[in-house]
N, C-alpha and C positions, 0 to 999 in steps of 0.2 A: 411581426416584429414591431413593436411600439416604437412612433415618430418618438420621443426622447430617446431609443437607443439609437436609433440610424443619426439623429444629430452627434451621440456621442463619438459614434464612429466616423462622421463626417470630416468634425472636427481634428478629431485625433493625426488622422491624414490630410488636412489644411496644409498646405505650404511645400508637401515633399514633390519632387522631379518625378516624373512620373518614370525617368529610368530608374531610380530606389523602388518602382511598384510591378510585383510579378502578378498579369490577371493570369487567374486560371478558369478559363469558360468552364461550364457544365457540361455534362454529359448527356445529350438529349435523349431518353428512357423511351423505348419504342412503345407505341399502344401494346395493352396485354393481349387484344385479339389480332395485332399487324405482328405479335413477335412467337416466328414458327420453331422456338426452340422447343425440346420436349416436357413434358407437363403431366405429372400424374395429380387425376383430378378422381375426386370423390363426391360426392352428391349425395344430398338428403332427402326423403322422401316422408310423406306424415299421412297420416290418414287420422284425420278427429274422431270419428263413430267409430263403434261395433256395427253401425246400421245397416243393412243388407243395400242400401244405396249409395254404401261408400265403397261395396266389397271390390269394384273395379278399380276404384282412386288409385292404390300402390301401382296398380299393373299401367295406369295410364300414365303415372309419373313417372317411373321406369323407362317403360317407351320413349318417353319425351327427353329424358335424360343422357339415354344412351343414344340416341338419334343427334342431340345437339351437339353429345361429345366426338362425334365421330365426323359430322361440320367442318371441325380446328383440325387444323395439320399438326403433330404433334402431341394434341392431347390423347391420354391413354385415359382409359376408367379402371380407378383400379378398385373401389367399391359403393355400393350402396348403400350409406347409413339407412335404414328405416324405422320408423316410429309407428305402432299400430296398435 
């Protein structure tokens, strides 16, 4: 928010009783890895080559994918995009 608008807003409420002002705090949003609600999560995987040196890459990312998903309490995998 641009300092000119916070001044406008400053001003605007210059002078009222602070009983004419209702705050209403925030909502403090819990970290997305501290919050165990459930989470259907998907994942990408890519493999650049055709190259006979890439031909493990899908299966290593995979591994990795579905290893990290099952880490989180909550999170379910429910697919694998792949690119190949």
């Amino acid at each position: 928010m641009s300092e000119d608008i916070k001044a406008k807003i400053r001003e605007r409420y210059k002078g009222n009783a602070n009983a004419n002002i209702e705050v209403i705090p925030a909502i403090e949003q819990p970290s997305f890895y501290e919050d165990f609600s459930e989470k259907r999560v998907a994942v990408y995987a890519r493999v650049s080559t055709g190259s006979a040196n890439q031909t493990s890459s899908y299966e290593l990312q995979k591994g990795y994918y579905e290893q990290d998903v099952t880490r989180h309490p909550g999170w379910k995998l429910v697919r694998i995009y792949a690119e190949m």
